[in-house]
C-alpha positions in Angstrom: 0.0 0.0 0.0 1.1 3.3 -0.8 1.2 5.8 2.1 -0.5 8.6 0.3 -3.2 6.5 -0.1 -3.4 6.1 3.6 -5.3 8.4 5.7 -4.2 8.5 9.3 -7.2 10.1 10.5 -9.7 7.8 9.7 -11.2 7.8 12.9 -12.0 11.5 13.0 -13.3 11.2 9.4 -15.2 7.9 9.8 -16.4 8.3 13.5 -16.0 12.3 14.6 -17.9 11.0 17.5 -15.3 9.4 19.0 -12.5 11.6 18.1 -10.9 14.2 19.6 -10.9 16.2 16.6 -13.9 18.7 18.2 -12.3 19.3 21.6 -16.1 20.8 23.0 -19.4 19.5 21.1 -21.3 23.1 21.2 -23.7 21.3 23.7 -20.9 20.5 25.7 -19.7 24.1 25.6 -23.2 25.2 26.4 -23.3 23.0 29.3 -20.2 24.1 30.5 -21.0 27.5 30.7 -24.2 27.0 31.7 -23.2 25.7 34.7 -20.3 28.5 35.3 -22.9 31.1 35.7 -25.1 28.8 37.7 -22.4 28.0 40.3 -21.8 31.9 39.9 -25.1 32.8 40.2 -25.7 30.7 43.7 -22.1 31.9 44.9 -23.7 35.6 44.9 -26.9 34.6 46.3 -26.0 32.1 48.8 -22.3 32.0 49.5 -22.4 29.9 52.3 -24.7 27.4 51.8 -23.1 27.2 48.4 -19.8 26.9 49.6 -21.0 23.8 52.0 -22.3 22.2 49.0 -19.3 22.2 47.1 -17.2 20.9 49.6 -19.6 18.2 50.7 -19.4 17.0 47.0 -15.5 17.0 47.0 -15.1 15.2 50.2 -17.9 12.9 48.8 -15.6 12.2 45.9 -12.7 12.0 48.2 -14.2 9.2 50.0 -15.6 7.0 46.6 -11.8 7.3 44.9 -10.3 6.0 48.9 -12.8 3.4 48.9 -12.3 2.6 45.7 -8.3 2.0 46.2 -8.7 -0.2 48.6 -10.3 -2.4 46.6 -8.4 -2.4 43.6 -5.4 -3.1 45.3 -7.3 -5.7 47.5 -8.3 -7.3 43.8 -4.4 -6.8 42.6 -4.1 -10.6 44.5 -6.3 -12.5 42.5 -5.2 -14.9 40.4 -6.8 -13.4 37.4 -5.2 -10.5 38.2 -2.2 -11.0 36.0 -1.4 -13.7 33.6 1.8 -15.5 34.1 3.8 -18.0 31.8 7.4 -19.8 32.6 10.5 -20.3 30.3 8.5 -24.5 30.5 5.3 -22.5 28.9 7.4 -21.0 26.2 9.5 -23.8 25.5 6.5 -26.0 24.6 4.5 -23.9 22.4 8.1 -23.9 20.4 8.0 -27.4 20.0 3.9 -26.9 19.1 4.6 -25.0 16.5 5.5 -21.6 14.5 5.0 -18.2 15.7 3.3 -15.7 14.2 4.5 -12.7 12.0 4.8 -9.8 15.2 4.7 -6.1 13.9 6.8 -3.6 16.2 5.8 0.0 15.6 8.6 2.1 17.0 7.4 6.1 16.6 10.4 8.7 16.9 10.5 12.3 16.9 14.4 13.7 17.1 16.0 11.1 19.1 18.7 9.4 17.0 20.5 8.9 20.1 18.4 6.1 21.1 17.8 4.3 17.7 21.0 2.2 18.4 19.8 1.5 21.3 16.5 0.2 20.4 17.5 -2.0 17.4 19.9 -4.0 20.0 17.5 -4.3 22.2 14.6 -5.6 19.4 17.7 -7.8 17.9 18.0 -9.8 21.7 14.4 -10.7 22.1 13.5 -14.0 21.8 11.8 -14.5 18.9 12.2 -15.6 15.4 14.1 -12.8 13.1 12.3 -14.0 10.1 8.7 -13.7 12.1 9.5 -9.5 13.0 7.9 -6.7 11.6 9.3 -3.9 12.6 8.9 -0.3 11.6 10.5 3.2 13.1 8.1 5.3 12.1 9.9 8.7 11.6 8.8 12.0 10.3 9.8 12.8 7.0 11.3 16.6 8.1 13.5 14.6 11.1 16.6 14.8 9.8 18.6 14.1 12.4 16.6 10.5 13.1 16.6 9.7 9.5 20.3 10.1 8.8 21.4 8.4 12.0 19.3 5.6 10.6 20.1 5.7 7.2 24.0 4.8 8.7 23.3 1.7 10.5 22.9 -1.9 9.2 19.3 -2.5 10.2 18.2 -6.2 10.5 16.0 -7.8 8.0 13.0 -7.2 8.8 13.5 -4.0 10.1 12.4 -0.9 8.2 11.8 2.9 8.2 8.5 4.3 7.9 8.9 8.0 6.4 5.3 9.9 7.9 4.3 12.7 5.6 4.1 15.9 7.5 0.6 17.4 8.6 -1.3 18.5 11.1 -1.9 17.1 13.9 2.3 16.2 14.5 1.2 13.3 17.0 2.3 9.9 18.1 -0.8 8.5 17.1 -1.2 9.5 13.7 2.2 8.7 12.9 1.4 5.1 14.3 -2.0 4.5 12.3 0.1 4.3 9.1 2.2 2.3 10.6 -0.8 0.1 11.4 -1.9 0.3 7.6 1.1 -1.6 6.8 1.6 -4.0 9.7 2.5 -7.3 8.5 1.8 -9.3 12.0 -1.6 -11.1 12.7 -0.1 -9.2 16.3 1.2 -5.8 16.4 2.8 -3.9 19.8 4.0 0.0 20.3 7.4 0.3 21.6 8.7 4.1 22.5 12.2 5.2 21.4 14.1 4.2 25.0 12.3 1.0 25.7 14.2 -2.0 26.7 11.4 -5.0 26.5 12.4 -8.1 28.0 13.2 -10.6 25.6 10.8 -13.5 26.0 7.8 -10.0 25.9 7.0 -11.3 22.4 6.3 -14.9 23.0 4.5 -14.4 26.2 1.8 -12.4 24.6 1.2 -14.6 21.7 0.4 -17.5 24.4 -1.5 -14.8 26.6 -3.8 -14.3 23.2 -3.8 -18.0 22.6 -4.9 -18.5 26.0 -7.7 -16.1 26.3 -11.4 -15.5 25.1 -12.0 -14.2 21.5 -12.8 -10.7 23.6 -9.5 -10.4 24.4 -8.0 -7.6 22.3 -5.0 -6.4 24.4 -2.6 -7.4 26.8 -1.1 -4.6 28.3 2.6 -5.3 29.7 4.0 -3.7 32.7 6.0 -1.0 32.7 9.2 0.4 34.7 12.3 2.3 35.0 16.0 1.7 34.4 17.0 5.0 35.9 14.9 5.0 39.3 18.0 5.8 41.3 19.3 9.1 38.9 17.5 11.6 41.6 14.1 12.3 43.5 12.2 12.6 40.7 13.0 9.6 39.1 12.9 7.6 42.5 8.8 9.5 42.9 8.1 8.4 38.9 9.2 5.1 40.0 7.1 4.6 42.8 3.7 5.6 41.2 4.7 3.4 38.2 5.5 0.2 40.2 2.0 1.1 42.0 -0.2 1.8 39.1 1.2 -1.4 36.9 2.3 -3.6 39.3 -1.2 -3.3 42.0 -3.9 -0.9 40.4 -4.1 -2.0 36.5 -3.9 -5.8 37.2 -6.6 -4.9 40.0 -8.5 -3.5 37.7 -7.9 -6.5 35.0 -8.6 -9.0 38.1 -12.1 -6.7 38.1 -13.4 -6.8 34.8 -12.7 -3.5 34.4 -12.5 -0.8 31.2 -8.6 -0.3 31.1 -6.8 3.0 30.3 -4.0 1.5 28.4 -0.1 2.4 28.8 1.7 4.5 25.9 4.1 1.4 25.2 4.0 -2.3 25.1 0.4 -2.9 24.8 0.0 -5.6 23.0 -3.2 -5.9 19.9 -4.8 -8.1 17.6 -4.3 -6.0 14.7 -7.1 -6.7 12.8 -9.4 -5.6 15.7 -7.1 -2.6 16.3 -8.0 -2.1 12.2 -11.4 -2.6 12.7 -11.4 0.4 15.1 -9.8 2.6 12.9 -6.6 2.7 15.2 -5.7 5.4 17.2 -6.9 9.2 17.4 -4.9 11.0 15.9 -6.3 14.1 17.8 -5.9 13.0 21.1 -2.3 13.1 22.7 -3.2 10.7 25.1 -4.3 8.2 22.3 -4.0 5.1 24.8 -6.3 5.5 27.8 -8.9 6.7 24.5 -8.1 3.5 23.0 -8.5 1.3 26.1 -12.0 3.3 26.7 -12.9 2.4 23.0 -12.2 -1.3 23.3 -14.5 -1.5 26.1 -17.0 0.1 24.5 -16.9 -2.3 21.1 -17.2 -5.0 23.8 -13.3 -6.1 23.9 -11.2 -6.7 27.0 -7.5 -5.7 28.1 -5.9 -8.3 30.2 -2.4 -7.6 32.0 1.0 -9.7 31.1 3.6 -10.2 33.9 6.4 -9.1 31.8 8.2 -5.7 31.6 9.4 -3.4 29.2 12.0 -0.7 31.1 11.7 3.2 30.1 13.8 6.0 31.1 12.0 8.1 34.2 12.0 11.7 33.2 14.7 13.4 35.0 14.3 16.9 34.9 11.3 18.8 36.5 10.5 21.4 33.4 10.4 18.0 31.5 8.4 15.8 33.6 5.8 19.0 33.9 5.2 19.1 29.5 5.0 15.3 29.9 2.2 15.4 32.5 0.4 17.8 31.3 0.3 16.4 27.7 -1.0 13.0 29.6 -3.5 14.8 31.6 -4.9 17.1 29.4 -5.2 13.3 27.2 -7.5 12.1 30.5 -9.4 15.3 29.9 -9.9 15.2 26.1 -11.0 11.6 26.9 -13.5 12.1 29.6 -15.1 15.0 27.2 -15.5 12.7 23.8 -17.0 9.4 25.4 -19.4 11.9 28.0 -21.0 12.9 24.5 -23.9 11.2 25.2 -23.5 9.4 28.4 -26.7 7.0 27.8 -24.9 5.7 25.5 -22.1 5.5 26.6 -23.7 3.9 29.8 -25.7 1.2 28.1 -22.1 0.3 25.6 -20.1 -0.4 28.9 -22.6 -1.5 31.6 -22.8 0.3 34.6 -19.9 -0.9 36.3 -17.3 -0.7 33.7 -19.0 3.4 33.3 -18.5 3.9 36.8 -15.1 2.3 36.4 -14.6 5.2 33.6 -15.6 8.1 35.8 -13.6 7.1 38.8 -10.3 6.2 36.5 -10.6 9.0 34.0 -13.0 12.1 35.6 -12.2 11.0 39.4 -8.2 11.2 39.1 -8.5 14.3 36.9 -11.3 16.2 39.2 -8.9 15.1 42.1 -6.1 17.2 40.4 -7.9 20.0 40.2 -9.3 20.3 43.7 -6.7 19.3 45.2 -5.0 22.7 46.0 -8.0 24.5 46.9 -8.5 21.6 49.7 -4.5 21.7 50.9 -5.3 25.7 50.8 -7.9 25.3 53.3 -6.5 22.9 55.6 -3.1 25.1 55.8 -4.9 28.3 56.4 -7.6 26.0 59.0 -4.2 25.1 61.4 -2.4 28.3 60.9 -5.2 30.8 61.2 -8.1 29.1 62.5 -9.8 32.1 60.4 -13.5 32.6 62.2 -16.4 30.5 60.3 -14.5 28.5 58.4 -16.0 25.2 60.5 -20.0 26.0 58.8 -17.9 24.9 55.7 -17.9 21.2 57.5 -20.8 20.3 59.4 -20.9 17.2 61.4 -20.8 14.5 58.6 -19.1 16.6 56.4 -16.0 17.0 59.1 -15.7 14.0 59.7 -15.6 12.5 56.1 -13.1 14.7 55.6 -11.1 13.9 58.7 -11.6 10.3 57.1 -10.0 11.7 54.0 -6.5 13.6 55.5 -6.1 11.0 57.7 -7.0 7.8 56.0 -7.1 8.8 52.4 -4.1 10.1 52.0 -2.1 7.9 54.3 -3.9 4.7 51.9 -2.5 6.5 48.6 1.5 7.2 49.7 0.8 3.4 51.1 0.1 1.8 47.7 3.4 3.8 46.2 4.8 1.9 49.4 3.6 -1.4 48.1 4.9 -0.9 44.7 8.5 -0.5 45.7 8.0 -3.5 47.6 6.4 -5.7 45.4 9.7 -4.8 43.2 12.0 -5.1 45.9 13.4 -1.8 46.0 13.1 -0.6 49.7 15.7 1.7 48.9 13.0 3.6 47.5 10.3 3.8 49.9 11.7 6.7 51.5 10.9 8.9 48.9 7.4 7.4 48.8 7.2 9.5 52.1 7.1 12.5 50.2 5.2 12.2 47.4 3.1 15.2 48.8 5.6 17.7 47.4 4.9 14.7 43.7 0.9 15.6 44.1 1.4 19.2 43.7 3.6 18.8 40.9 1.2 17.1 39.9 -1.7 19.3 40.2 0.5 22.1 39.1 0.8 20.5 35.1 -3.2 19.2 35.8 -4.0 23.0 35.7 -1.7 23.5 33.3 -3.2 20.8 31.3 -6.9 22.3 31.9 -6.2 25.8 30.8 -4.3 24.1 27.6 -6.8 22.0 26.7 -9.4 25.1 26.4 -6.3 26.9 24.4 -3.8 24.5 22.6 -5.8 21.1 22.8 -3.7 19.3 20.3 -0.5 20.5 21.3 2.3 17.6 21.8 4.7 18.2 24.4 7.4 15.5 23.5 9.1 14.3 25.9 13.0 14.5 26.2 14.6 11.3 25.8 18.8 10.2 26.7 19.1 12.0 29.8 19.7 8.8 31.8 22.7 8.1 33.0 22.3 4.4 33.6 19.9 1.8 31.5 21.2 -0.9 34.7 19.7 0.7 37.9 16.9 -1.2 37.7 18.4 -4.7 37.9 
């Protein structure tokens, strides 16, 4: 196939529904502001009582996303939590039989520094060199990428994939060609500095092999090789080893809709081709995938295998890199809340309450956050007079539940995750991922206000600042 004949934004063409592409739907918009000058309108007649309201909500919220943490960690111990095969499981499905042809997309933006790197690291996985599909997808105006790769041998097998330039410049677009000419009944996304372990490949063709027809992903976990470079990596470490080593294979063990990881998620393509890919629009095309696939009535399972990524290691960095992931939870939440009915009756009311708490909870969380820490400083410093009719009885003492309990319950699960990884070095700096949550909600505003301004902005990431691919082991 020839790539102009490709269009990479299929989706937004075929289905603008589910894309991106319209950031607001004008009922949205009128919605929105409808209920700015409503909240306005109360906050002038009723400041009090509205006040009370508002926060009664919040701490309600609070309450639902602590609840609900304990038990998706509680469900992280299930045995369907997570699938598991040993080097025995792979060494008889070698004797059964070939392996399938595997496509590896590997999108690049300006990182020649890493495409050594890479190739070595797809050349040592176990799996059959003739069976290997790979493409690094690069953009046609990248000269740097394309001349470091135009001076190395590449395997055969391996190939470039020039992406013509236009607008939106997004991982996602760049990887629905790429998809367009997979070879691989199985295709898997692999970023610029990942390091996949080498039996990745063959676990997830038995993990498909294994599983219902539904199954259309199996998500791998991921990690960090530089955990140790400095707080910020040790903090990025910690939520990671919590979120992929407890909280997705809790949700997995639950039946739950999945927002998927950027890398090493694993697809049947021609189901992934069926739903017209990825959105090109939305730069955080892989929670909008994992929502899609629940809602055409497909399943994610988890893999117990990892594939090791560099931790971002410098703060201005890790800030473009949230927000451009958060403002992707917000575009999300907005395009599937397009008609909620629907939406409801497509994933079942658990798996849509599974949505709002994963994708509108964690985002709403962000952006309260500070008005609540704001509060409580000024409520122990001050004790300014009034301020307890903002928490009547039951409201006080949920919210007592939620300083206390609720936060105590989420720097506990980062505390898990280093353990469950071994790495008690780390759990010191678990202590403090206070000072991470603000960081956090600092790029969640960010991300809010952008979204309303530069919605389709890609902050890229800055890769080859490690100074170790080894402190992980």
């Amino acid at each position: 196939m020839n790539i102009s004949e490709i269009d990479p934004l299929e989706l937004a063409h075929k289905r603008p529904d589910w894309s991106a592409v319209e950031p607001l739907t004008k009922g949205q918009k009128s919605g929105f502001l409808l209920f700015l000058a409503a909240l306005l309108a109360a906050v002038v007649v009723a400041p009090v009582r509205t006040a009370q309201i508002l926060v009664a909500v919040c701490t309600a919220v609070y309450v639902v996303m602590t609840l609900y943490k304990f038990l998706v960690i509680g469900k992280s111990a299930s045995p369907k939590a997570i699938m598991r095969f040993s080097a025995e499981d792979i060494a008889k499905r070698d004797a059964a039989g070939d392996w399938p042809v595997y496509t590896i997309l590997i999108p690049m933006y300006r990182e020649p520094e890493t495409l050594k790197q890479m190739i070595g690291a797809l050349e040592k996985m176990d799996y059959p060199a003739d069976k290997k599909d790979v493409q690094f997808l690069l953009e046609e105006d990248d000269d740097l990428t394309l001349n470091a790769a135009a001076q190395l041998q590449m395997p055969p097998g391996f190939r470039v994939t020039k992406i013509p330039e236009s607008f939106p410049r997004t991982k996602p677009k760049a990887c629905n060609i790429g998809l367009h000419l997979a070879k691989g009944k199985y295709l898997v996304i692999y970023d610029a500095e990942d390091l996949p372990e080498p039996d990745q490949l063959k676990k997830a063709v038995l993990a498909f092999e294994q599983s219902p027809e539904n199954v259309a992903c199996v998500q791998s976990r991921l990690n960090y090789y530089n955990p140790r470079q400095n707080l910020l990596t040790r903090w990025f470490t910690a939520e990671y080893s919590a979120w992929f080593d407890l909280q997705l294979p809790g949700l997995a063990a639950l039946g739950a809709v999945i927002p998927l990881g950027g890398t090493s998620n694993h697809f049947k393509t021609d189901i992934l081709q069926q739903l017209m890919g990825w959105d090109a629009y939305n730069v955080t095309e892989d929670c909008d995938l994992g929502i899609r696939l629940g809602r055409a009535g497909y399943t994610t399972r988890m893999l117990e295998t990892t594939t090791w990524e560099e931790a971002c290691s410098v703060f201005r960095f890790w800030i473009k890199q949230r927000t451009r992931w958060q403002k992707g939870y917000i575009q999300t939440w907005f395009v599937h809340m397009r008609k909620p009915f629907l939406l409801l009756r497509e994933l079942g009311l658990v798996n849509f309450m599974h949505y709002q708490l994963l994708v509108g909870g964690v985002t709403f969380s962000v952006l309260v956050n500070p008005f609540f820490w704001t509060m409580a400083l000024g409520w122990f410093i001050f004790r300014p007079e009034g301020a307890d009719r903002l928490f009547p009885g039951p409201v006080f003492a949920a919210g007592a539940f939620c300083l206390f309990v609720g936060n105590f319950v989420f720097v506990y699960i980062n505390l898990l995750g280093c353990c469950k990884r071994k790495w008690d070095d780390l759990m010191w700096a678990s202590l403090l991922t206070p000072v991470y949550w603000m960081m956090m909600s600092y790029s969640g505003w960010r991300a809010f206000i952008q979204f309303f301004r530069a919605p389709f902005v890609w902050e890229k990431t800055q890769h080859g600042l490690a100074k170790t691919t080894g402190g992980a082991k």
